[in-house]
C-alpha positions in Angstrom: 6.7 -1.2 -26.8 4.8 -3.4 -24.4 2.9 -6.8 -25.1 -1.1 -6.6 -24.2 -0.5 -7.6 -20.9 1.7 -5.2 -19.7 -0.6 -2.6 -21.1 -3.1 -3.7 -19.2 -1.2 -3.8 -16.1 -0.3 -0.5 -16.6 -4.0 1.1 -17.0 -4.4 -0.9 -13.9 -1.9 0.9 -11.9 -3.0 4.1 -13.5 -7.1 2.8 -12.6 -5.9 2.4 -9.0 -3.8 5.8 -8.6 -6.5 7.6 -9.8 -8.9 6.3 -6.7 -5.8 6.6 -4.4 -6.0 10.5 -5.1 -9.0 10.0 -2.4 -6.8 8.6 0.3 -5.5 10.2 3.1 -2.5 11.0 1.7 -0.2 11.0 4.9 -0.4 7.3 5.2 1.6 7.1 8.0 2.4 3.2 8.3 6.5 3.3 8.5 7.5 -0.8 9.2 9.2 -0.5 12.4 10.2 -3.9 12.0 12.9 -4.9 10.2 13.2 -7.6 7.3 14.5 -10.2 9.4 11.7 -10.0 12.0 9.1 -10.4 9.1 10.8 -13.2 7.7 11.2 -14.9 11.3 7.3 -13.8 12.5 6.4 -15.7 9.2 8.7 -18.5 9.6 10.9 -18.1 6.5 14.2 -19.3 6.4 16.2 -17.5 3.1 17.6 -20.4 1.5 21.8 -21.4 2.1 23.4 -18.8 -0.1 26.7 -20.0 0.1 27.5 -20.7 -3.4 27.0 -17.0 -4.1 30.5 -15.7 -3.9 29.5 -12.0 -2.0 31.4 -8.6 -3.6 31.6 -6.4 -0.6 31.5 -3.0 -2.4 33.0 0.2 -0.8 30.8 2.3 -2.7 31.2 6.3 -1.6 28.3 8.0 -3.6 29.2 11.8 -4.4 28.1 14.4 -2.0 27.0 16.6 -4.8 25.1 13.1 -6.6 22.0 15.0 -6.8 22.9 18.2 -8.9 25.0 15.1 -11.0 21.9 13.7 -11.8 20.2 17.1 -12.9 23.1 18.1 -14.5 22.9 14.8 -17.0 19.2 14.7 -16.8 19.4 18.6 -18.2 21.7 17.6 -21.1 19.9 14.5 -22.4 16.5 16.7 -22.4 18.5 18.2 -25.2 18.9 15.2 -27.1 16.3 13.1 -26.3 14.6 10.9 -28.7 13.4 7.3 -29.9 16.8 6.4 -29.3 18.3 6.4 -25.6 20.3 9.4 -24.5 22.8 8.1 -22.4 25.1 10.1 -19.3 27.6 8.4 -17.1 28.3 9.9 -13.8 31.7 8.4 -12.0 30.4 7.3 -8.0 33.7 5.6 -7.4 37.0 4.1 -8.4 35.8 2.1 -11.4 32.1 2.5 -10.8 29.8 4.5 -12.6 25.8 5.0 -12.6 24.2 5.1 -16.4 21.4 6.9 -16.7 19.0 7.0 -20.1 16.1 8.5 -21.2 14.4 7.7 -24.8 10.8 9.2 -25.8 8.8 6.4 -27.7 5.3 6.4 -29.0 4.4 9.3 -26.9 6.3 8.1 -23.9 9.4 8.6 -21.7 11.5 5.7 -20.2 13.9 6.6 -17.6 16.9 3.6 -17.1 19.9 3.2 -14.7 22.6 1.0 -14.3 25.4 0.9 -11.8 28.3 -0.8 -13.4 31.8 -2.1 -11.8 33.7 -0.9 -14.9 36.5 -2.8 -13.8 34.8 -6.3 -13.6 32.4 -5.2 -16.6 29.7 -6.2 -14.4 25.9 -4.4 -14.0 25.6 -4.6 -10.4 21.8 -2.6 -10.4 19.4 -1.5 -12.9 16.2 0.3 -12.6 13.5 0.1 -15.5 10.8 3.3 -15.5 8.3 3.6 -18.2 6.1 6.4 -18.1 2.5 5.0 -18.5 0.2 6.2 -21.7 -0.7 9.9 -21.1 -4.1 9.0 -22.5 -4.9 6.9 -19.7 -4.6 9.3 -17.2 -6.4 12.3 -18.8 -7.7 14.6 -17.1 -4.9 14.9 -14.6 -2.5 17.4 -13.6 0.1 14.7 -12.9 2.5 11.8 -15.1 2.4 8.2 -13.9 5.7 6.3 -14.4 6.2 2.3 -13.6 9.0 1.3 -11.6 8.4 -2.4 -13.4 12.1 -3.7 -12.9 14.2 -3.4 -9.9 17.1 -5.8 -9.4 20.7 -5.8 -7.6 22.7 -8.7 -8.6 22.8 -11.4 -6.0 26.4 -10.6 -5.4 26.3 -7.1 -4.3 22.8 -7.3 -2.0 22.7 -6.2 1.6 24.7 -3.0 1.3 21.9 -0.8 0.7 22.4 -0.1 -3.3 18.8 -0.9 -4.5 18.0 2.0 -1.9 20.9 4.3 -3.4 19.4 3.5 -6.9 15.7 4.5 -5.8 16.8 7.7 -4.5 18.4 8.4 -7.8 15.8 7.3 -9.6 13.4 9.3 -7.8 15.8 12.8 -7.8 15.5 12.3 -11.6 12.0 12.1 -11.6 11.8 15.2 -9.1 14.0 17.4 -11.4 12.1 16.5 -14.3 8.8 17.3 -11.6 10.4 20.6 -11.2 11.5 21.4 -14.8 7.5 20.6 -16.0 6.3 21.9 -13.0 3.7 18.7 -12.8 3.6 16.0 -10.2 6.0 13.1 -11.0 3.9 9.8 -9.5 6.3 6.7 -8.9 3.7 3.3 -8.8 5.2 -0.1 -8.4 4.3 -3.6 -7.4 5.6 -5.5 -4.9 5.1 -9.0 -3.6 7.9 -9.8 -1.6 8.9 -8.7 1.6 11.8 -7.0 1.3 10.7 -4.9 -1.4 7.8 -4.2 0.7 9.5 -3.1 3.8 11.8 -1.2 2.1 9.8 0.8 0.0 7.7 1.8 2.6 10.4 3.3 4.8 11.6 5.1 1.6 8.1 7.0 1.9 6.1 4.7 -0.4 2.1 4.1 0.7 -0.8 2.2 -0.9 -2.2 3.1 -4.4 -5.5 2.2 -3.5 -7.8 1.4 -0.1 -7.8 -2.5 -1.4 -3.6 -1.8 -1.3 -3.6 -0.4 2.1 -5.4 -3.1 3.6 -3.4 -6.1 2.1 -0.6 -3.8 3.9 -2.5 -3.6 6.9 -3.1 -7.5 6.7 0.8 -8.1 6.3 1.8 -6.0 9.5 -0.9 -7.3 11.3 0.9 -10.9 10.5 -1.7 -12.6 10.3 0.4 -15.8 9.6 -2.6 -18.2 8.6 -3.6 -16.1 5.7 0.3 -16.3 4.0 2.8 -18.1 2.5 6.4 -17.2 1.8 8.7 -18.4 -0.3 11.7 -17.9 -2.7 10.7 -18.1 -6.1 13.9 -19.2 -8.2 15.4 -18.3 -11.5 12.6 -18.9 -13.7 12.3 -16.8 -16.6 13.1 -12.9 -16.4 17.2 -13.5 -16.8 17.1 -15.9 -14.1 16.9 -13.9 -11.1 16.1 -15.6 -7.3 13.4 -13.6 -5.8 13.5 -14.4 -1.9 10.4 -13.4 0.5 7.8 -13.8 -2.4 4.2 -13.9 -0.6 1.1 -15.5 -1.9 -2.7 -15.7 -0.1 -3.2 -18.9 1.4 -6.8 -18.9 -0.1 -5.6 -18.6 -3.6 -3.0 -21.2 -3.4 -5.2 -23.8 -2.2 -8.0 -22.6 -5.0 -5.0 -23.0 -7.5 -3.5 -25.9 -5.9 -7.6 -27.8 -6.7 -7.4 -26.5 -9.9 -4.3 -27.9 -10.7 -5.7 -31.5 -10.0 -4.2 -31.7 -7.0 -6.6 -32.3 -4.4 -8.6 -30.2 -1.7 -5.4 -29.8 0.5 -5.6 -28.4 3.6 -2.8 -25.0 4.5 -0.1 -27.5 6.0 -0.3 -29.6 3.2 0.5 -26.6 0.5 2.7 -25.3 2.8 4.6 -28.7 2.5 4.2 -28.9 -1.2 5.2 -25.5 -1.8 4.0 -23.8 -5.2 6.3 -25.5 -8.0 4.0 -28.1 -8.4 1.3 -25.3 -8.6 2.6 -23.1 -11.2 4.9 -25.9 -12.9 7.8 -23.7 -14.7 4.7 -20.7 -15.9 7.0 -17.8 -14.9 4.0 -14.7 -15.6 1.9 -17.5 -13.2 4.3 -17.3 -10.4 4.4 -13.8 -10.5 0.7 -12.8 -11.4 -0.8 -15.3 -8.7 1.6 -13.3 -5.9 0.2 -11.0 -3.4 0.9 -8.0 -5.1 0.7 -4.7 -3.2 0.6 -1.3 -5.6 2.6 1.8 -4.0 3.1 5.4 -5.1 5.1 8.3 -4.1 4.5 11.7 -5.5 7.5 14.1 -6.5 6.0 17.1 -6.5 7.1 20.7 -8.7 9.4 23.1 -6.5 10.3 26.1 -7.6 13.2 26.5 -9.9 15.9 28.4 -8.2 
């Protein structure tokens, strides 16, 4: 199901929850700041996003979204197999949320969509892949990777990757319930936004190497970081504002490159397109990624 690579990305992750199980785990750092101060204290301007025509979405999500999602996580349990079981649950006039589950090679993948039925349009989907039981043995708790998050450029800013978390994670809670085992959500991120966010949705650091690059990124130290917007390279071509990389490994990259011993203010200039040249997996391998968890622990089944 996954090339060599991502295999080994995912022991990582499982390597790194494993030591995290040490950690205090009421890591209390909540951002208090919000994404535009991080972007001004490290002087990043989001690029003129004018030709993006915006969809303003009045999007009511159900009161009762939650026993929705048991309710269709509870039926395709029944079904489940190699191939995706599929349930739609209406959220609005003409939009709906998709969620799958498939078992394959010993693993579960959980999917959502939210799709404007209407325009015929996907306006969020969330990838989660459980990661290989085998790796995680002994443990009283399932690891899942939350490898692909995305909200088409037209509908972001209205908080819908948020809404889509949350129903990712009640999923994962009522499957947490049903098993009673410990559901543990890990996933990577090296842009701001999906850094800031996360963490206010209850997210902390995989690993004590994790909570100090989070440490390092609230403490702003500016001279350490650059951010940028990495644009629709590979990966269906989405624009990923906010991305930050180490100062340090650009310039180490930037010599390796045959481009000279250049000093911060000269990379910054350059910017890392001459770096990378077009290598999508090197623009996003060579980012400062930061692992996060959050458990969903078993409650008891009324």
């Amino acid at each position: 199901m996954f090339n060599k690579f991502e295999s080994f990305l995912r022991k990582k992750v499982v390597k790194q929850n494993t030591q995290a199980e040490t950690l205090d785990s009421q890591f209390s750092h909540t951002p208090s700041v919000s994404l535009q101060d991080l972007y001004d204290r490290y002087g990043y301007i989001p690029e003129s996003e004018k030709r993006i025509e915006r969809v303003n979405l009045n999007i009511n999500w159900p009161e009762d979204i939650n026993s929705k999602i048991e309710n269709a996580v509870d039926r395709i349990l029944k079904r489940i197999s190699i191939a995706p079981a599929v349930e739609v649950i209406n959220i609005n006039d003409g939009v709906t949320l998709k969620l799958s589950m498939e078992e394959g090679y010993g693993k579960r993948s959980v999917k959502m969509a939210l799709v404007d039925e209407g325009a015929k349009t996907k306006i969020a989907e969330l990838d989660c892949y459980m990661i290989d039981s085998a790796d995680t043995v002994p443990s009283k708790a399932e690891y899942w990777d939350l490898g692909h998050r995305v909200v088409d450029e037209r509908y972001r800013g209205q908080g819908i990757g948020t809404k889509m978390i949350n129903a990712l994670e009640h999923s994962l809670q009522h499957l947490a319930n049903l098993d009673q085992r410990t559901q543990v959500i890990t996933l990577k991120a090296f842009q701001l936004g999906v850094l800031n966010m996360a963490l206010k949705l209850g997210y902390i650091p995989a690993s004590t190497q994790d909570r100090s690059k989070v440490q390092d990124i609230y403490s702003f130290k500016l001279d350490k970081f650059f951010v940028t917007t990495i644009h629709g390279i590979g990966n269906r071509g989405i624009r990923r504002p906010g991305v930050v990389y180490s100062m340090d490994v650009l310039r180490e990259l930037a010599f390796e490159a045959g481009l000279g011993d250049l000093s911060d203010d000269q990379v910054r200039s350059m910017g890392v397109d001459p770096i990378f040249r077009g290598n999508y997996n090197a623009y996003m391998n060579y980012a400062f990624n930061i692992q996060l968890k959050k458990e969903k622990t078993p409650r008891p089944m009324q």
